[in-house]
VOGU-3710 file (C-alpha; in Angstrom, 3 decimals, decimal comma):
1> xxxxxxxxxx> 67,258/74,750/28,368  70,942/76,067/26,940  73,529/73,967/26,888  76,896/73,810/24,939  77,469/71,144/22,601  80,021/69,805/20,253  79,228/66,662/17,644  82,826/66,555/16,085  86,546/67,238/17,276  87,382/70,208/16,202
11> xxxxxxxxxx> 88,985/73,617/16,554  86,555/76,409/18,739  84,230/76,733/15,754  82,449/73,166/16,590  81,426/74,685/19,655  77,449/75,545/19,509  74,627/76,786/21,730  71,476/74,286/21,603  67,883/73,815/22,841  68,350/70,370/25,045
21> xxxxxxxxxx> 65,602/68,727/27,952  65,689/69,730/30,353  67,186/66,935/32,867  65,409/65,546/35,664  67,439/64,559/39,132  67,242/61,152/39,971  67,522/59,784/43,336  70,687/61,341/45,178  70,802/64,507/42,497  69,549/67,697/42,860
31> xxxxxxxxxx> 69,310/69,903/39,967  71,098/73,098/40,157  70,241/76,507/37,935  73,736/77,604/37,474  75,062/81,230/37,898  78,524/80,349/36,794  80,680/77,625/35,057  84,286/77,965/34,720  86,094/77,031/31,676  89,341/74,739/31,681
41> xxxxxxxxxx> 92,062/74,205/29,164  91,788/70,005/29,869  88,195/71,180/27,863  90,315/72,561/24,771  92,338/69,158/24,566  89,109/67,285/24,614  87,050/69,005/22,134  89,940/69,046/19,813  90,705/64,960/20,266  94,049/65,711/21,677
51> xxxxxxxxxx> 92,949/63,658/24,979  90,923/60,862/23,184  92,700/57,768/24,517  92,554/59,112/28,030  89,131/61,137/28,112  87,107/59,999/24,837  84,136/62,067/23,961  80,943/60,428/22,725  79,024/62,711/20,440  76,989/64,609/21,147
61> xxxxxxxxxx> 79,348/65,962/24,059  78,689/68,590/26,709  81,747/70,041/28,584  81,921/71,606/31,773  83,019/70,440/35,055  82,924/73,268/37,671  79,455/74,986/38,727  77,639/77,343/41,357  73,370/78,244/41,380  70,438/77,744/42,767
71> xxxxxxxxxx> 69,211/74,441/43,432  65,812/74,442/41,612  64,503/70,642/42,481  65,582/67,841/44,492  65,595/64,057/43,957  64,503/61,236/46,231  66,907/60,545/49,248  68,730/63,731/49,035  69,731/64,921/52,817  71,011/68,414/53,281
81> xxxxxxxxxx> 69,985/70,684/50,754  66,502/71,999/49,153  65,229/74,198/46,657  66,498/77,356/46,975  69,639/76,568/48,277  72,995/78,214/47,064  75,807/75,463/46,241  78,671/75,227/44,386  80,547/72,157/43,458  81,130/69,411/39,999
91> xxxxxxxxxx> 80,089/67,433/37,522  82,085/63,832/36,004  79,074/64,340/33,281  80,594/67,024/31,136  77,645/69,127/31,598  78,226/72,389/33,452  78,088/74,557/30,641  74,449/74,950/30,410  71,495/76,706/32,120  70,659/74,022/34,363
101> xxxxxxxxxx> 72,515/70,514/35,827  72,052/67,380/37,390  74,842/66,674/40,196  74,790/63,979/42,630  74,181/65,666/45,852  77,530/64,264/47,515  79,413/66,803/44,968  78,120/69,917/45,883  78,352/72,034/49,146  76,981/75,346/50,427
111> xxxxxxxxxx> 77,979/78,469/49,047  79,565/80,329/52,085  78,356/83,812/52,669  80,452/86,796/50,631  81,862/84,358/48,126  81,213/85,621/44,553  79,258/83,545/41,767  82,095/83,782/39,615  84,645/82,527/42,332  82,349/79,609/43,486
121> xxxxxxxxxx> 81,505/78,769/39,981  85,638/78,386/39,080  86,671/76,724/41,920  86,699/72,949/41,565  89,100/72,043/38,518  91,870/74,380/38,945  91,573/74,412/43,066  91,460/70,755/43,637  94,470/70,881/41,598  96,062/72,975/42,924
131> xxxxxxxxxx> 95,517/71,851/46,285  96,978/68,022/45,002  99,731/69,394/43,339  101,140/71,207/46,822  100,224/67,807/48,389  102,350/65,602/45,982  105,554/68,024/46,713  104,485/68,196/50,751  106,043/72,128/50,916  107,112/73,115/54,374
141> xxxxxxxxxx> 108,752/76,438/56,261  112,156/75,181/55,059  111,539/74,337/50,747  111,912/76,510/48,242  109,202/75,770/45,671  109,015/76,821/41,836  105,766/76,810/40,040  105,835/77,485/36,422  102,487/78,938/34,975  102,154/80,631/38,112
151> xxxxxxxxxx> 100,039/83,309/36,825  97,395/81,241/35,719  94,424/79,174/36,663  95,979/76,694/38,419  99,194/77,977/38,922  97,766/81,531/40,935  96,305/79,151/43,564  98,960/76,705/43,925  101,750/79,710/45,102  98,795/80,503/47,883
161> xxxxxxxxxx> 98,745/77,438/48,790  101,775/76,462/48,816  102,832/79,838/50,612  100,078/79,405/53,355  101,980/76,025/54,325  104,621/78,368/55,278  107,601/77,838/52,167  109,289/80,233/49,887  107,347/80,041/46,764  109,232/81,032/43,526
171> xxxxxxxxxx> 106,566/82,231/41,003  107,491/81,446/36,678  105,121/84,228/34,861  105,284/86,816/32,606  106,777/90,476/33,753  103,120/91,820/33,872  102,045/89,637/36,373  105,188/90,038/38,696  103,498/92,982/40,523  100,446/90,481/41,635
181> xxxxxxxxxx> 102,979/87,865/42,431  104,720/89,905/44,821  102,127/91,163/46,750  100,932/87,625/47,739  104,688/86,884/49,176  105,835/85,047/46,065  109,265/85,706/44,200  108,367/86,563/40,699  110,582/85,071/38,165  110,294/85,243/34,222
191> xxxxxxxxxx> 110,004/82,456/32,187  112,197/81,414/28,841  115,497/81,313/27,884  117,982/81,471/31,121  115,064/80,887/33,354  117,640/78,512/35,041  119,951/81,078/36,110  117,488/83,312/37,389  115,771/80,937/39,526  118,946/79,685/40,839
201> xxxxxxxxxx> 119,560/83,761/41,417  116,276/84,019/43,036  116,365/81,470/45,880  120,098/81,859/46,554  120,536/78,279/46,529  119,197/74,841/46,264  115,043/74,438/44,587  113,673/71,746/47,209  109,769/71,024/45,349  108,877/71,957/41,699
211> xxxxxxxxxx> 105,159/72,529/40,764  104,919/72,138/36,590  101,419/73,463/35,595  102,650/74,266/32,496  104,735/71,557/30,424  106,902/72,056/27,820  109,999/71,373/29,510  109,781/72,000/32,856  110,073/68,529/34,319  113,635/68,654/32,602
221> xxxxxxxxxx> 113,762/72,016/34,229  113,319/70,810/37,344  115,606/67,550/37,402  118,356/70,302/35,993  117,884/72,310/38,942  118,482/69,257/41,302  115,171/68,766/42,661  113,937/65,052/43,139  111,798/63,036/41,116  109,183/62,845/43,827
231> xxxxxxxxxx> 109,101/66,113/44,542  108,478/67,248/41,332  105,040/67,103/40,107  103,471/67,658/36,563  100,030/68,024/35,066  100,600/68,552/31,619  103,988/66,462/31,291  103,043/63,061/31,693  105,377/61,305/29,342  108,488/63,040/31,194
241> xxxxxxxxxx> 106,704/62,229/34,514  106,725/58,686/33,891  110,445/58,583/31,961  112,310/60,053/35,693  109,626/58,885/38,016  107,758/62,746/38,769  104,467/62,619/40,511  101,291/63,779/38,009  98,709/64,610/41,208  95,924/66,275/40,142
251> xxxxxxxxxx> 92,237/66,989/40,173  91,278/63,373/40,471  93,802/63,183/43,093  91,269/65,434/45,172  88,111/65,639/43,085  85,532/65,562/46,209  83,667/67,961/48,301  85,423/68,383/51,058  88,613/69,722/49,290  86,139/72,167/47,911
261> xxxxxxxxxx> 84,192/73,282/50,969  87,893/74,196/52,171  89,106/76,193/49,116  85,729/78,317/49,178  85,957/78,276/53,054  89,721/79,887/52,505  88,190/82,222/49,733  85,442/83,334/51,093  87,462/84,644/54,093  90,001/86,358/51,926
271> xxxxxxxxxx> 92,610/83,947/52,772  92,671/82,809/49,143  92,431/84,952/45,896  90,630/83,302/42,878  91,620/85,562/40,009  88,873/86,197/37,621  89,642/87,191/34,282  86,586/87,553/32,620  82,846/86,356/32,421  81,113/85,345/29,166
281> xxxxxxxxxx> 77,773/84,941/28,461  76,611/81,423/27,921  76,109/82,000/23,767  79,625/84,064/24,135  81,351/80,125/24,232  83,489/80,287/21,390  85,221/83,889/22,515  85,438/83,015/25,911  87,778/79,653/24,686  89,364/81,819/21,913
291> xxxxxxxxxx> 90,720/83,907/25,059  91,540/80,953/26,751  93,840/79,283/24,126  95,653/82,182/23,795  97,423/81,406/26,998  98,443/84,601/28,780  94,972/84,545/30,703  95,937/85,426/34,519  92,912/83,863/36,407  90,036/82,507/35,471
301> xxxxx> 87,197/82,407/33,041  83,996/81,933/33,730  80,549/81,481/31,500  77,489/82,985/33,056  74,234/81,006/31,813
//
């Protein structure tokens, strides 16, 4: 089979295509063709050795967390689902970006009826975290919440979220994406210099939760708007987390299949939007990232084995 494969740190140009077994499922696994495989920027940091202490790579490294297919064989002991099947779901193995993977059967669910490839197949990394980020703040009827990056992966499906538990859900994104923002009940706001001002503008008084999906100052941001350490929750800032005492939730905070089966649940009934950007082509890698790192993506991209 295809798989992607790096064998250095690097910039996108380590990135390659190869010829690799193809794996067998083990007890507990079944072995899914996949139909799509989003892409994440925690995958940039990796390949590139930015993330080594926390996530080391051991060479030669697959990437890829998220996944949808067609189950195509079953191990021993496996309950619930058979060749044929349609799931979507995860990998810890760093492996969804190939034509075929092993997951252990406990990490995948059913695909529910009318729910795209692409969506299914981009659903686990940036809606799990999502879904812990509006945890850690706990939003309710009466907060104002800010999310900055709220245009992207992540950040479009925490203002659903967030909104659906009933608070007023301040959106940071660029002026092109305001028009999307709005029409999902969120008050657009644009980022960068006197983004204060305008959010303070915007909610006509005090910010009650802040959701960072961004960095780069926005745990600062937050504290400067008056909002309290734990209610604030990063998942790019760690170091400022840690210095006022900010919450860093994220997809390990909710990395299982039930948080899943409720995000595609939600989706699949149209009571959640999963932007999708664009869809590569499995030996299209290196331009689907090169999009990707150019950070103005709204949505998701997805590779298509």
């Amino acid at each position: 089979m295809r798989a992607v494969r790096f064998h250095e740190y690097g910039g996108i140009d380590v990135l390659r295509v190869e010829e690799v077994e193809l794996p067998a499922p083990s007890p507990g696994q079944v072995l899914v063709e996949v139909r799509a495989a989003g892409i994440q920027p925690g995958e940039v940091m990796i390949r590139e050795g930015a993330r080594h202490g926390r996530w080391p790579a051991a060479f030669p490294s697959g990437q890829g967390s998220d996944l949808a297919g067609v189950v195509a064989g079953v191990g021993a002991q496996v309950r619930g689902f058979a060749v044929g099947d349609e799931v979507l779901g995860f990998t810890h193995g760093r492996a969804s970006h190939a034509e075929f993977v092993v997951v252990d059967d406990v990490n995948v669910v059913s695909r529910p009826q009318g729910l795209s490839w692409d969506v299914a197949g981009s659903l686990y990394v940036a809606g799990t975290t999502a879904y812990a980020c509006v945890f850690a703040v706990d939003p309710g009827p009466a907060d104002t919440v800010v999310v900055s990056g709220a245009a992207g992966g992540v950040g479009s499906l925490a203002v659903q979220l967030a909104r659906h538990r009933g608070a007023t859900v301040i959106g940071l994104a660029s002026e092109r994406n305001h028009a999307w923002l709005k029409d999902r009940g969120v008050v657009p706001v644009t980022y960068g210099e006197g983004v204060a001002e305008r959010i303070r503008e915007a909610c006509g008084g005090d910010v009650d939760a802040f959701i960072d999906t961004f960095g780069d100052g926005y745990v600062e941001l937050a504290v400067e708007l008056g909002v309290r350490p734990e209610r604030i929750n990063t998942i790019r800032d760690w170091q400022a987390a840690a210095r006022i005492g900010a919450r860093t939730y994220g997809e390990e905070s909710a990395a299982c299949a039930v948080v899943v089966g409720e995000l595609a649940r939600l989706a699949a009934r149209g009571e959640l939007e999963v932007p999708i950007a664009r869809g590569y082509p499995l030996e299209e890698v290196r331009d689907a990232f090169r999009e990707l790192e150019q950070g103005h993506t709204h949505g998701k991209i997805v590779l298509r084995p």
